[in-house]
TIVO-2410 file (N, C-alpha, C; in nm, 3 decimals):
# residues 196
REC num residu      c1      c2      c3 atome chaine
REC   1      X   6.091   3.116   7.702     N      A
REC   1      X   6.017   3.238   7.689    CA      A
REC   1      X   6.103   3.360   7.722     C      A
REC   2      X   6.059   3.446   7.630     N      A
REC   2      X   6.113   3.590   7.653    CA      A
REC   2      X   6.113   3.671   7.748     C      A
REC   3      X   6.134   3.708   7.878     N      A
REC   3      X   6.116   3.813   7.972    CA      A
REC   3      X   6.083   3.975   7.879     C      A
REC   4      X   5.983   4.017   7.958     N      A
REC   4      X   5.991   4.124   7.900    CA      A
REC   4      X   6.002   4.269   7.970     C      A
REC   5      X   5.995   4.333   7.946     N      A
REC   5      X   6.029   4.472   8.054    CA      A
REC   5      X   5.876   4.539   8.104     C      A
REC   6      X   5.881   4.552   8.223     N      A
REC   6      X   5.737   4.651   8.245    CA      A
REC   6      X   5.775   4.790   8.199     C      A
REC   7      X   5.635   4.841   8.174     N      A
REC   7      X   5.655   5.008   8.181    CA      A
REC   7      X   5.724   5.064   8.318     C      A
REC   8      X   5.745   5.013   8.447     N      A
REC   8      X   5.754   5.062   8.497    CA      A
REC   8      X   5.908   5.068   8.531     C      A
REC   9      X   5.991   4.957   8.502     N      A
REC   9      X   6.152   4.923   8.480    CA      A
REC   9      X   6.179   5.011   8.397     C      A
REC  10      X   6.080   5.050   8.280     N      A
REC  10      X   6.141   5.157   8.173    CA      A
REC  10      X   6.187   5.278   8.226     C      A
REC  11      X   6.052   5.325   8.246     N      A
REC  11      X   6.056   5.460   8.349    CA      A
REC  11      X   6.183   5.464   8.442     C      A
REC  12      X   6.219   5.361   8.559     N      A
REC  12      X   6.316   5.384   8.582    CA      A
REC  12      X   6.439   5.382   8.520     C      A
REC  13      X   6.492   5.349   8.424     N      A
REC  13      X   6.614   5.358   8.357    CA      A
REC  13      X   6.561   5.521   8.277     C      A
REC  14      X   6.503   5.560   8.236     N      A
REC  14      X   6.462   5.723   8.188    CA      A
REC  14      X   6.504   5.816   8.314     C      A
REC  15      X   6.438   5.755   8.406     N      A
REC  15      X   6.498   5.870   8.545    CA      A
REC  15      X   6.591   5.915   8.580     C      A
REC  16      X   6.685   5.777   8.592     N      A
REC  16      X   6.817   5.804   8.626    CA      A
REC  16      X   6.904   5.928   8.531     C      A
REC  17      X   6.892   5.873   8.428     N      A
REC  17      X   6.956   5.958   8.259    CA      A
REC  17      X   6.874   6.094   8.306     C      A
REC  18      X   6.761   6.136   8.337     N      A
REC  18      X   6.729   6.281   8.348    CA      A
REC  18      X   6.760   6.304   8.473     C      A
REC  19      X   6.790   6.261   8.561     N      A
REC  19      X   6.831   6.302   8.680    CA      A
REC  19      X   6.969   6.314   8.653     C      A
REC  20      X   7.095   6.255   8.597     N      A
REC  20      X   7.237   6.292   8.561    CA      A
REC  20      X   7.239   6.396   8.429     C      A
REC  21      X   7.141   6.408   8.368     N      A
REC  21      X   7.171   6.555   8.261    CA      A
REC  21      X   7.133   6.678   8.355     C      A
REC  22      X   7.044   6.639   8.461     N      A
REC  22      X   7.024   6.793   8.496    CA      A
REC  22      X   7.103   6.848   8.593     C      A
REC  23      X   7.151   6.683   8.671     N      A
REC  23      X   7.243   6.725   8.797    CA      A
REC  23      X   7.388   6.791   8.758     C      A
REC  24      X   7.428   6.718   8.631     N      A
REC  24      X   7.543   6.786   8.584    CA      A
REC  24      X   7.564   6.935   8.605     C      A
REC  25      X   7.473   7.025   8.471     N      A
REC  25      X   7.529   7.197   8.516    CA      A
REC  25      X   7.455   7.239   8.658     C      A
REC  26      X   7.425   7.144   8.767     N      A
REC  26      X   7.366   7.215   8.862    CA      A
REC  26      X   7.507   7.217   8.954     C      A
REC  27      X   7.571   7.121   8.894     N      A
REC  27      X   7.702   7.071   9.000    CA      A
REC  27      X   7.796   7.170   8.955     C      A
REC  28      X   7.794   7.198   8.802     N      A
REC  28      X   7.918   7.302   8.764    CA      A
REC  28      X   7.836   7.408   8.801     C      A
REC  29      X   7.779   7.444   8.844     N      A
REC  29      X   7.650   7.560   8.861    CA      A
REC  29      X   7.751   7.559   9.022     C      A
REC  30      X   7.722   7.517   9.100     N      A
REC  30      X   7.783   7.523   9.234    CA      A
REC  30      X   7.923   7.541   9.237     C      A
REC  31      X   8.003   7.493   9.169     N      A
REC  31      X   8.154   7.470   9.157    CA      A
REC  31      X   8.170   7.604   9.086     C      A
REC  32      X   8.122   7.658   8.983     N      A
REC  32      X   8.163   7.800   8.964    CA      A
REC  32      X   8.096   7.925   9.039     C      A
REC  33      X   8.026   7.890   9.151     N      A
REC  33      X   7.987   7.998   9.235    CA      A
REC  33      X   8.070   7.950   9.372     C      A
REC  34      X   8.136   7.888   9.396     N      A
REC  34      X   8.217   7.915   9.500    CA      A
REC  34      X   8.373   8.010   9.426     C      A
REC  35      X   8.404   7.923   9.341     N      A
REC  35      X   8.517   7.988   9.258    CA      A
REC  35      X   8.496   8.120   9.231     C      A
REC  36      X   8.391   8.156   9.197     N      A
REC  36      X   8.375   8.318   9.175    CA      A
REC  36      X   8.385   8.372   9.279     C      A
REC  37      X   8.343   8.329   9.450     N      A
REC  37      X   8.359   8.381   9.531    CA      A
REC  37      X   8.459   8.385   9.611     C      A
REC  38      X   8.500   8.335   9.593     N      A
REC  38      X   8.677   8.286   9.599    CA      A
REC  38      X   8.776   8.371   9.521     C      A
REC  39      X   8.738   8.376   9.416     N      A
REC  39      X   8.830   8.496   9.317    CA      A
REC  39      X   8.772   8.629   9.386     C      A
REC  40      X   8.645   8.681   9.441     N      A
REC  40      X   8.599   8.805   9.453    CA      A
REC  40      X   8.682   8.865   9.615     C      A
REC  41      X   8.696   8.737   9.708     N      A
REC  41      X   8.773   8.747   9.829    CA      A
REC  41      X   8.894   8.783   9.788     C      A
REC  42      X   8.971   8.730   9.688     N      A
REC  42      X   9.124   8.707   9.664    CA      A
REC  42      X   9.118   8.829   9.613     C      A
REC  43      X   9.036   8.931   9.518     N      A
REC  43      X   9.077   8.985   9.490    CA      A
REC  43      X   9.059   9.146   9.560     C      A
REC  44      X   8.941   9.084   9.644     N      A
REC  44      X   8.945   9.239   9.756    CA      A
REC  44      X   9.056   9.203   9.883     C      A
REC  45      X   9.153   9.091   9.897     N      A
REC  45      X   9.226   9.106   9.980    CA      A
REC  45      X   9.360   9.114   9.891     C      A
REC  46      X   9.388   9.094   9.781     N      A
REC  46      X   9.507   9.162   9.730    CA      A
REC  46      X   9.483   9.279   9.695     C      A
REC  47      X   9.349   9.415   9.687     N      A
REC  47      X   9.326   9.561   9.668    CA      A
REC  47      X   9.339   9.610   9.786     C      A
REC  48      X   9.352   9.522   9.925     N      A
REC  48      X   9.372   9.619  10.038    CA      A
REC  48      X   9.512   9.597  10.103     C      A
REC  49      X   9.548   9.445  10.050     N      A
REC  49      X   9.685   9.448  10.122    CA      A
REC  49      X   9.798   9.523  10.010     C      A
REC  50      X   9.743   9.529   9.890     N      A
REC  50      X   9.848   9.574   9.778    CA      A
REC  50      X   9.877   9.723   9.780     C      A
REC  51      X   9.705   9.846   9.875     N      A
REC  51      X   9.747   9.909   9.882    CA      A
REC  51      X   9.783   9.938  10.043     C      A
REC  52      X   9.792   9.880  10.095     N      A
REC  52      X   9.890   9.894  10.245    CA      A
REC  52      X  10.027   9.902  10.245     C      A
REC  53      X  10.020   9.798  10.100     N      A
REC  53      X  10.204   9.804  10.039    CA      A
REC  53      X  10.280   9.945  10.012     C      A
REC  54      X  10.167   9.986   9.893     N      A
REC  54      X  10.224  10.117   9.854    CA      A
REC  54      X  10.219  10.201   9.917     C      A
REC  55      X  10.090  10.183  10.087     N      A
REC  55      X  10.185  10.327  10.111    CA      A
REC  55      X  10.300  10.289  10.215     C      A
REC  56      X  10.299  10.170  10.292     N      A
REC  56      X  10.454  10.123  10.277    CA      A
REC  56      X  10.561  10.197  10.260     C      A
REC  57      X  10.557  10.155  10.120     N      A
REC  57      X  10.695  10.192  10.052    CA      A
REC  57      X  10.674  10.341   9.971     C      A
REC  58      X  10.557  10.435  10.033     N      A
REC  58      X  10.551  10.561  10.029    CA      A
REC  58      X  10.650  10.607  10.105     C      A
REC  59      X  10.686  10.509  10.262     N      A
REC  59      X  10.763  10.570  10.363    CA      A
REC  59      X  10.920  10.548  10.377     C      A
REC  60      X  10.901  10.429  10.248     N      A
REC  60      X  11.045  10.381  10.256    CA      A
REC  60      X  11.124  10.400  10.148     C      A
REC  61      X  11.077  10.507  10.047     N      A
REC  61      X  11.153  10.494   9.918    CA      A
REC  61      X  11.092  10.526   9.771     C      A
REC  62      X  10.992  10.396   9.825     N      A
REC  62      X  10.902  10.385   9.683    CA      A
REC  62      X  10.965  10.269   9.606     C      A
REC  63      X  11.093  10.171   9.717     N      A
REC  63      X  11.095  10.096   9.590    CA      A
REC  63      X  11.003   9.958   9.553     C      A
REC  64      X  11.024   9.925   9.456     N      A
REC  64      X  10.933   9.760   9.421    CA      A
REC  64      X  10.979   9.693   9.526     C      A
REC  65      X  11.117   9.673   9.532     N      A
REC  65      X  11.126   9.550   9.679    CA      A
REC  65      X  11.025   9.555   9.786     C      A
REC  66      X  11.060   9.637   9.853     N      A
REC  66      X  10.965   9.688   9.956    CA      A
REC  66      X  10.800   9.642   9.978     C      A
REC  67      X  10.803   9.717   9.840     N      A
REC  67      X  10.593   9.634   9.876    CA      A
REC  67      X  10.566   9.507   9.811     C      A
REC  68      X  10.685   9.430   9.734     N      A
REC  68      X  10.648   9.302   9.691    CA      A
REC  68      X  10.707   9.244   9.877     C      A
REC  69      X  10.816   9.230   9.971     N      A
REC  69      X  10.803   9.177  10.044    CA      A
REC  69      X  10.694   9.203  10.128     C      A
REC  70      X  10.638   9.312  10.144     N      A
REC  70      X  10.539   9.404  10.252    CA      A
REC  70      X  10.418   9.300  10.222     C      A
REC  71      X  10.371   9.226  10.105     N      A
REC  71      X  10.267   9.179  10.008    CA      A
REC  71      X  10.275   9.018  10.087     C      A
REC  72      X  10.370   8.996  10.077     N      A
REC  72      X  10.402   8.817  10.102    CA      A
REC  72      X  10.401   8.791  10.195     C      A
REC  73      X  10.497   8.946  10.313     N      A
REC  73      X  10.456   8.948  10.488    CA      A
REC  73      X  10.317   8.904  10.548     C      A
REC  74      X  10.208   9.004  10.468     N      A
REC  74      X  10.117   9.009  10.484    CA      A
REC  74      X   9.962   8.960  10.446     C      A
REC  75      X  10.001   8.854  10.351     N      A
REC  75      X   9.908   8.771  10.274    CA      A
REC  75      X   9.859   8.694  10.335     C      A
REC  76      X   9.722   8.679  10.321     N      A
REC  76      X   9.692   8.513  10.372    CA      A
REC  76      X   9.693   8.390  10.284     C      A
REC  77      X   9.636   8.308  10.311     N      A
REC  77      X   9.632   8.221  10.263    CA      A
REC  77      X   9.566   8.196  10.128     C      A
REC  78      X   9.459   8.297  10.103     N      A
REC  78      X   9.343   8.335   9.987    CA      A
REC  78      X   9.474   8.344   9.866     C      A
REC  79      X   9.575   8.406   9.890     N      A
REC  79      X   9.662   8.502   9.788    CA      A
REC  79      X   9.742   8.413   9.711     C      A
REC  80      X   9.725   8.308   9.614     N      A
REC  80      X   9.892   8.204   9.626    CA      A
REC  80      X   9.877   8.208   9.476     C      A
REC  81      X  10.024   8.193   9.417     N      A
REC  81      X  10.037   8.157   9.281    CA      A
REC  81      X  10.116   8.292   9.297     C      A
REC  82      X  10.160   8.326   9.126     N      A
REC  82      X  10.286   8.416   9.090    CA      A
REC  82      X  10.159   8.523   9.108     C      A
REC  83      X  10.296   8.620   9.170     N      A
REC  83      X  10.253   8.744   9.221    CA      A
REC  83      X  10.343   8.861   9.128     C      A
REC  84      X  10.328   8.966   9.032     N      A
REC  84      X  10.416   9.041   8.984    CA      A
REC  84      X  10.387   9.201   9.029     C      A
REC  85      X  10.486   9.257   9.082     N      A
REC  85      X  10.444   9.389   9.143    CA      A
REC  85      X  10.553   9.492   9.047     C      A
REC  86      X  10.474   9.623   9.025     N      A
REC  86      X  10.539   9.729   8.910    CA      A
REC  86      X  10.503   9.828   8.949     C      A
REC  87      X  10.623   9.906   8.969     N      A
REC  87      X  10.610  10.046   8.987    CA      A
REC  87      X  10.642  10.128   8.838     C      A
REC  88      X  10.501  10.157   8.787     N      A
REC  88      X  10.439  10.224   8.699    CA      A
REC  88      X  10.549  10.369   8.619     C      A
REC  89      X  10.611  10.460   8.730     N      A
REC  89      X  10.653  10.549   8.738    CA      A
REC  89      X  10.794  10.550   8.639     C      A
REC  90      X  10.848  10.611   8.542     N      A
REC  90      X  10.985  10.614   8.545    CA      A
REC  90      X  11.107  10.663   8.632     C      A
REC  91      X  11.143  10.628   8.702     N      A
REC  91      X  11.225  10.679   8.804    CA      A
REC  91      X  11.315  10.729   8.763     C      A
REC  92      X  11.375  10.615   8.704     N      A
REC  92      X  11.535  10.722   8.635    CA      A
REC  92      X  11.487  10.844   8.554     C      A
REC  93      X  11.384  10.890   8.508     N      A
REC  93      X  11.359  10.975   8.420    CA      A
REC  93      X  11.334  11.066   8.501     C      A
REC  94      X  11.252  11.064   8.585     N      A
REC  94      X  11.224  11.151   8.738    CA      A
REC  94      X  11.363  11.190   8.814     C      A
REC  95      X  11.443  11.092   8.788     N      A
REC  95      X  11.573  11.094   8.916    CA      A
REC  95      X  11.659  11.206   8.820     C      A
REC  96      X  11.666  11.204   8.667     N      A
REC  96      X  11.714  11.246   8.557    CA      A
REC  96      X  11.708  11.406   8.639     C      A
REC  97      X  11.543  11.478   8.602     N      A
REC  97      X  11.514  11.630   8.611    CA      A
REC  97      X  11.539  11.622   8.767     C      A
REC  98      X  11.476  11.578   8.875     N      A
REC  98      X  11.468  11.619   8.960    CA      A
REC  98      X  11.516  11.601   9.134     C      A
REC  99      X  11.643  11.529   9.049     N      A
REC  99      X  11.762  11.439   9.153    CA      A
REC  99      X  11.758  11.587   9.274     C      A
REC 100      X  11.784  11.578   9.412     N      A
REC 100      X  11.808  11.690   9.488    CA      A
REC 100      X  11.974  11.641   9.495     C      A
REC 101      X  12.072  11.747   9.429     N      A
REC 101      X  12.182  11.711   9.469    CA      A
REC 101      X  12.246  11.705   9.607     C      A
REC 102      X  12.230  11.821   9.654     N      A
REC 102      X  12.241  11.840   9.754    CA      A
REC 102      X  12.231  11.715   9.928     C      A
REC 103      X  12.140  11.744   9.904     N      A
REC 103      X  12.059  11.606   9.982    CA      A
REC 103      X  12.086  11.450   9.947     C      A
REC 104      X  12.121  11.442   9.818     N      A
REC 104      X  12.183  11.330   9.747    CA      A
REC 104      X  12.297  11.311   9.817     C      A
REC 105      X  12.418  11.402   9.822     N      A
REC 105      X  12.465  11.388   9.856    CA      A
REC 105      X  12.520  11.390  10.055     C      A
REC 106      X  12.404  11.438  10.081     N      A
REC 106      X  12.395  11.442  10.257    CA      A
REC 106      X  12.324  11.237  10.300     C      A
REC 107      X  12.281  11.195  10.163     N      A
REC 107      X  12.232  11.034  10.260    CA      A
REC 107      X  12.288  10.931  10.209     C      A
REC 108      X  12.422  11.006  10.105     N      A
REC 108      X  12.478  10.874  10.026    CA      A
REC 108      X  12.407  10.802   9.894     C      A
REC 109      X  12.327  10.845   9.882     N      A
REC 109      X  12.256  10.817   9.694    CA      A
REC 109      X  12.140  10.868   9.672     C      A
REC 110      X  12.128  10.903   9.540     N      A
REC 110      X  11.999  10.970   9.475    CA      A
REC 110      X  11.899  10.959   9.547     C      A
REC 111      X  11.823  11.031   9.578     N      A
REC 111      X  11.731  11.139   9.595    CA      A
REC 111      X  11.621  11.228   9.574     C      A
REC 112      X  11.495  11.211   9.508     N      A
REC 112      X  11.437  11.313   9.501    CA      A
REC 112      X  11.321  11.327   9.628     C      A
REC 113      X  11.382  11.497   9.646     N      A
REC 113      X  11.280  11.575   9.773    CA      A
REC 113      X  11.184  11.527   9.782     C      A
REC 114      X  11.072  11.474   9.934     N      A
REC 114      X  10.967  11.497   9.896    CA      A
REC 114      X  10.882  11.594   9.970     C      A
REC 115      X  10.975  11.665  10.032     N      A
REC 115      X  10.910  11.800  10.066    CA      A
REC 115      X  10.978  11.908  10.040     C      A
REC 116      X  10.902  12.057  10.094     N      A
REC 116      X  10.895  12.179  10.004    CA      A
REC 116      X  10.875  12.171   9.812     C      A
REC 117      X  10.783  12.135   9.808     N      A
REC 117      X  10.734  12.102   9.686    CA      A
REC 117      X  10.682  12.217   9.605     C      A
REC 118      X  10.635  12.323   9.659     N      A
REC 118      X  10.597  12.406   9.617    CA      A
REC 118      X  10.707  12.533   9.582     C      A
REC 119      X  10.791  12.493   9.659     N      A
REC 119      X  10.951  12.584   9.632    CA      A
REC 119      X  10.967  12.532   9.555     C      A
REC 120      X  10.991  12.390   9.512     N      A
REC 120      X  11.071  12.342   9.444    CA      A
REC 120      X  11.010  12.345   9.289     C      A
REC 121      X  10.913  12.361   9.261     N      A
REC 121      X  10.803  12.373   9.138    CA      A
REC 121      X  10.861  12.573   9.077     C      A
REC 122      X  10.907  12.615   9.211     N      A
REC 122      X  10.901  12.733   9.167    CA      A
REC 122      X  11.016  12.788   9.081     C      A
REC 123      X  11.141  12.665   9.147     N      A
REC 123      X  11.251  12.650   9.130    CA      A
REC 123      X  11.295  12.639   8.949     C      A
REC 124      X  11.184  12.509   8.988     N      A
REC 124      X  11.183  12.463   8.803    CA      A
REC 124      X  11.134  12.530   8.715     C      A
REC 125      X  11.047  12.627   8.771     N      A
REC 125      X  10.958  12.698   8.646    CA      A
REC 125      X  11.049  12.867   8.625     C      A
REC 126      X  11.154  12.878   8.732     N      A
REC 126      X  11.241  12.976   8.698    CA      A
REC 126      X  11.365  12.931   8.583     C      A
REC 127      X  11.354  12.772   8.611     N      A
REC 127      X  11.493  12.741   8.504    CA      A
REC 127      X  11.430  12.777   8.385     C      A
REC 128      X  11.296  12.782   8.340     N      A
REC 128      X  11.241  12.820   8.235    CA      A
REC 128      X  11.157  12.676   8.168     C      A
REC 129      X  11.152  12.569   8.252     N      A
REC 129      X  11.056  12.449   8.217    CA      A
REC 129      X  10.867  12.466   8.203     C      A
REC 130      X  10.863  12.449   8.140     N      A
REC 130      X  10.730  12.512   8.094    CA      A
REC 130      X  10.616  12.414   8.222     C      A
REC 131      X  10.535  12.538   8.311     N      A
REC 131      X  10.469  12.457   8.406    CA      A
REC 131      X  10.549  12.372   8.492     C      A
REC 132      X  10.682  12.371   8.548     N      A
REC 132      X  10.759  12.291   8.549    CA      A
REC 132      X  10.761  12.146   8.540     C      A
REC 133      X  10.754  12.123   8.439     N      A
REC 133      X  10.782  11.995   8.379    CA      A
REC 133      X  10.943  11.935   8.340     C      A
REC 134      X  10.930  11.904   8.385     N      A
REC 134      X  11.102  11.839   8.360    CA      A
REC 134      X  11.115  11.781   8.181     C      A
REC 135      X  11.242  11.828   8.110     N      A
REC 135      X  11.272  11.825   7.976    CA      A
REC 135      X  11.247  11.650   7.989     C      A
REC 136      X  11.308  11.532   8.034     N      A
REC 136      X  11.322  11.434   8.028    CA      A
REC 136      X  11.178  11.376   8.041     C      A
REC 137      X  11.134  11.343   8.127     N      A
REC 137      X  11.012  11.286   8.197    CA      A
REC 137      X  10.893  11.314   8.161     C      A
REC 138      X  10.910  11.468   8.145     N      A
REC 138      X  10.727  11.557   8.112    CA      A
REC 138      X  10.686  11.579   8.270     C      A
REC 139      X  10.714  11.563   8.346     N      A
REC 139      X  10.632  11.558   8.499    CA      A
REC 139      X  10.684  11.670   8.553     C      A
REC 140      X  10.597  11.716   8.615     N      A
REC 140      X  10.632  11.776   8.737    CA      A
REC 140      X  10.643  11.745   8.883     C      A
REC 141      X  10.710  11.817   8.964     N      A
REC 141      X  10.761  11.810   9.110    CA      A
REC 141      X  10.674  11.676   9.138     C      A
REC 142      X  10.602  11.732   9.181     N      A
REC 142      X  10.450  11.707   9.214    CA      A
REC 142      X  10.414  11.503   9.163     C      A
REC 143      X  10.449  11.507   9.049     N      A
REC 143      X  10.385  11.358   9.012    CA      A
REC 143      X  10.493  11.281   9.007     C      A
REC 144      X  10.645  11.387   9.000     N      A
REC 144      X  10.774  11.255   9.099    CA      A
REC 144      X  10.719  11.205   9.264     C      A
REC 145      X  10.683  11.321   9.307     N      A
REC 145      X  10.608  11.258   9.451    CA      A
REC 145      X  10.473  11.173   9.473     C      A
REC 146      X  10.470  11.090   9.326     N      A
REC 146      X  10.341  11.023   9.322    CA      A
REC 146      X  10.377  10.892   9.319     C      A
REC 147      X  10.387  10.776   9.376     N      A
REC 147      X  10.416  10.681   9.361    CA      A
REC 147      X  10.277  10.619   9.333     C      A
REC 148      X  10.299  10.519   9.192     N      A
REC 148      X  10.174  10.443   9.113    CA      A
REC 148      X  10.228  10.342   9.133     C      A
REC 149      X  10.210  10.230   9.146     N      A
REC 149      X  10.164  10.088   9.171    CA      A
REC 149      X  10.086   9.989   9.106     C      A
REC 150      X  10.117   9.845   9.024     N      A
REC 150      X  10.018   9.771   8.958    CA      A
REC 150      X  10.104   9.614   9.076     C      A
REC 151      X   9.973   9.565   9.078     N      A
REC 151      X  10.035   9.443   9.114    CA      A
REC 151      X   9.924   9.336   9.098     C      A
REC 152      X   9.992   9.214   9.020     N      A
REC 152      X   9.915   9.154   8.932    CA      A
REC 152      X   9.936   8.994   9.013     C      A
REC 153      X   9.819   8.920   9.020     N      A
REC 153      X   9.845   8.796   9.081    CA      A
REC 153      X   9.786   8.711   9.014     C      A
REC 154      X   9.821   8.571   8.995     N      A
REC 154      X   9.801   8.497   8.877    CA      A
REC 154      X   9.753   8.320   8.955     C      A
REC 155      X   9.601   8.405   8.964     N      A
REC 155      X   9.535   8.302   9.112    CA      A
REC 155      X   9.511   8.171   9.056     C      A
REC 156      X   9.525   8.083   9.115     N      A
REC 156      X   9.510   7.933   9.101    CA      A
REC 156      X   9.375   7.909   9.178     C      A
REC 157      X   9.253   7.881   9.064     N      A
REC 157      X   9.142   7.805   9.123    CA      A
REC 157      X   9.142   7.718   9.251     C      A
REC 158      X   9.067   7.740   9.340     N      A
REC 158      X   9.069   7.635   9.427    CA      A
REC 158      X   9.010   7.481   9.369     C      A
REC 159      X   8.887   7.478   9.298     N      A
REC 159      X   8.828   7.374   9.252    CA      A
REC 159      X   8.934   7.289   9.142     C      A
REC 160      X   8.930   7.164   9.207     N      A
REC 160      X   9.043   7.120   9.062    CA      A
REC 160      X   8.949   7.090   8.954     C      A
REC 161      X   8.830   7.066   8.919     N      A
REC 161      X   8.769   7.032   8.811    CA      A
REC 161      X   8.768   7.156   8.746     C      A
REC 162      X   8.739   7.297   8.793     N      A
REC 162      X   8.752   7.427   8.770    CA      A
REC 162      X   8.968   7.513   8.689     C      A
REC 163      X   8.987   7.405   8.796     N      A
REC 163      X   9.170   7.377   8.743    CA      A
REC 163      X   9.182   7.351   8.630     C      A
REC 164      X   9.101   7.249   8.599     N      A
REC 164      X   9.158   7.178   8.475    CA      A
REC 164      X   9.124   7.229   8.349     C      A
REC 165      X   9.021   7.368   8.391     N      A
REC 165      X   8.999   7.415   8.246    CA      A
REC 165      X   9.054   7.530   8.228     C      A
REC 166      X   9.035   7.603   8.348     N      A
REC 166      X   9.109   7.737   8.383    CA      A
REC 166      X   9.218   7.707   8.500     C      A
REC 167      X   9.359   7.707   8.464     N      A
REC 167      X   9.416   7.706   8.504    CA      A
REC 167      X   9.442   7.781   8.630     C      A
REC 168      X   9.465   7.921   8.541     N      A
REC 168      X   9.481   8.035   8.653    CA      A
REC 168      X   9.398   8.174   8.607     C      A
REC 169      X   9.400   8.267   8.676     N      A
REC 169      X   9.279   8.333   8.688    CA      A
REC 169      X   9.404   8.474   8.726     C      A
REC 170      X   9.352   8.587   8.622     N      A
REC 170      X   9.487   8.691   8.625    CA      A
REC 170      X   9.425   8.786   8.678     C      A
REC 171      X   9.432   8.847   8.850     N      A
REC 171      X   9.358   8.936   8.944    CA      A
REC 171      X   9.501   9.024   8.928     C      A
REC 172      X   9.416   9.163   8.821     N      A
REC 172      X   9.568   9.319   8.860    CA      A
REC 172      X   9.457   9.393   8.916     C      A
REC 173      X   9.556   9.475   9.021     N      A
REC 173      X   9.451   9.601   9.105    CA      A
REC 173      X   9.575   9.691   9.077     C      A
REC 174      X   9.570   9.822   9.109     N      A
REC 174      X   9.579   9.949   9.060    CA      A
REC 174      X   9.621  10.033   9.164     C      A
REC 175      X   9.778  10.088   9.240     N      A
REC 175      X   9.751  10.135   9.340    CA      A
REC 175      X   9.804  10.300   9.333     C      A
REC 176      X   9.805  10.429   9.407     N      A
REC 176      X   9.874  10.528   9.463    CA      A
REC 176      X   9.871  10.583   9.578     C      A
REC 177      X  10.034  10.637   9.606     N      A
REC 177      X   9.990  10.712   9.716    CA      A
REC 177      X  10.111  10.812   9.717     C      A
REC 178      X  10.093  10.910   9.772     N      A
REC 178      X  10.156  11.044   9.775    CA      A
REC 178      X  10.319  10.960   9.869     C      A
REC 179      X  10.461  10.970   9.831     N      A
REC 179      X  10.531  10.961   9.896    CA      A
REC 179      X  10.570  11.076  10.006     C      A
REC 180      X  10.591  10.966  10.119     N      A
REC 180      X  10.608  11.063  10.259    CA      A
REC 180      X  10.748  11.050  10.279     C      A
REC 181      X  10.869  10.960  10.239     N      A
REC 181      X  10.989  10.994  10.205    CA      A
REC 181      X  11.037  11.019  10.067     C      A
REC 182      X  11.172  11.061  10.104     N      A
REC 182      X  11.223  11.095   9.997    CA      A
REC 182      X  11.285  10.963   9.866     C      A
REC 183      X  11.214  10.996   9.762     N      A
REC 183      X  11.219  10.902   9.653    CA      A
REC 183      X  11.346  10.898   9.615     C      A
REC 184      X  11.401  10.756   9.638     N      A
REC 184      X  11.510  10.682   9.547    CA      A
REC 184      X  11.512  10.630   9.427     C      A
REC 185      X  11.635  10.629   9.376     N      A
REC 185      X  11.646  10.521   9.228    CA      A
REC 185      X  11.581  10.370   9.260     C      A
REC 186      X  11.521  10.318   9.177     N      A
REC 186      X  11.444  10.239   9.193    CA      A
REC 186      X  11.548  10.072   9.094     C      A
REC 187      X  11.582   9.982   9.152     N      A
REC 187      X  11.647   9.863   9.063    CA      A
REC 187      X  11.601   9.851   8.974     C      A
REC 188      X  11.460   9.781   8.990     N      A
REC 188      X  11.383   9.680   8.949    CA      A
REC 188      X  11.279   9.798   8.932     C      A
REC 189      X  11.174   9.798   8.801     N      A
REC 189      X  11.063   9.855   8.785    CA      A
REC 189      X  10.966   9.715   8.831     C      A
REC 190      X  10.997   9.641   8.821     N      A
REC 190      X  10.872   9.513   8.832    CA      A
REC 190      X  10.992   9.345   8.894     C      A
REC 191      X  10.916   9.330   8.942     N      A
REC 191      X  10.942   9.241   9.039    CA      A
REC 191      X  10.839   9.104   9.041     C      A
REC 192      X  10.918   8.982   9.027     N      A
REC 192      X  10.822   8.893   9.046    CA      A
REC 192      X  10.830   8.745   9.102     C      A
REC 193      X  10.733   8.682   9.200     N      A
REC 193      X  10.762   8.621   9.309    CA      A
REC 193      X  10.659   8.482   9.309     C      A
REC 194      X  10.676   8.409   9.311     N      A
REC 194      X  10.568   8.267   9.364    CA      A
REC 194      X  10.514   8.263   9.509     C      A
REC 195      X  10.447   8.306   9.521     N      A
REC 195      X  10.329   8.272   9.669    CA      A
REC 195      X  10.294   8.153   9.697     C      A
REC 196      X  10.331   8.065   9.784     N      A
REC 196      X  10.236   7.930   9.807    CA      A
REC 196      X  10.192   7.958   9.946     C      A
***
């Protein structure tokens, strides 16, 4: 004789199957709300340490070295994977109009002032530079003493099931700050480093 199945053996084999279709997106449901919160940490602690950097290297120059090490000093653990930091600005084009020779030559290399700014605007607009804007650059005094900042980090999911589809996750923040020393030639416009 045939065994046969109760209704009620049925039912359970139906359960299980609706209990694993629904548990599924409840599980990726959880796994992409930690990851999102995880990217939202990573990326408000690389907008405050990235701009701690720049003004940093407001005091030291303005160059990329500077706030990509200032960045890695100061990272925690949230921050890892390739890190690329860019100073936005053309320097040599800036260093071009508005090198201070003088002073250049009192610290041993290029130079631009970053004070008496307002003399120095007055300076340029007597050479006959329109608004003083420098022929090379387009800028004035004023936005050579602006150091801009991008620094881009190229975050690695914590979740590896989240890994395996999205690799990495591309967090850029946006930085400035008025330089409080005097701006150097810059090597490197962009700079770039592995965090683990």
């Amino acid at each position: 004789m045939l065994a046969t199945q109760t209704p009620k053996q049925h039912q359970v084999g139906h359960a299980l199957i609706e209990w694993i279709i629904v548990s599924l997106p409840l599980i990726w449901l959880g796994l992409l709300a930690i990851e999102v919160s995880g990217w939202h940490s990573t990326r408000q602690e690389l907008a405050l340490v990235a701009q701690q950097a720049t003004l940093f290297a407001s005091l030291s120059g303005g160059r990329t070295e500077s706030i990509r090490e200032h960045l890695i000093e100061h990272r925690s653990l949230l921050m890892r994977g390739e890190i690329q930091v860019c100073v936005k600005d053309q320097v040599s084009q800036l260093m071009r109009d508005f090198k201070d020779k003088r002073l250049s030559q009192q610290v041993g290399h290029d130079v631009i002032r970053h004070n008496h700014i307002i003399e120095q605007h007055r300076r340029f607009v007597a050479k006959g530079w329109a608004n003083g804007r420098g022929p090379r650059s387009g800028q004035t005094i004023s936005a050579a003493n602006f150091l801009r900042v991008s620094v881009t980090l190229q975050h690695r999911p914590v979740t590896p099931v989240i890994r395996f589809f999205i690799p990495t996750i591309t967090i850029t923040s946006h930085h400035e700050a008025v330089m409080q020393s005097h701006r150097t030639q810059n090597p490197k416009a962009c700079v770039t480093s592995k965090v683990r």
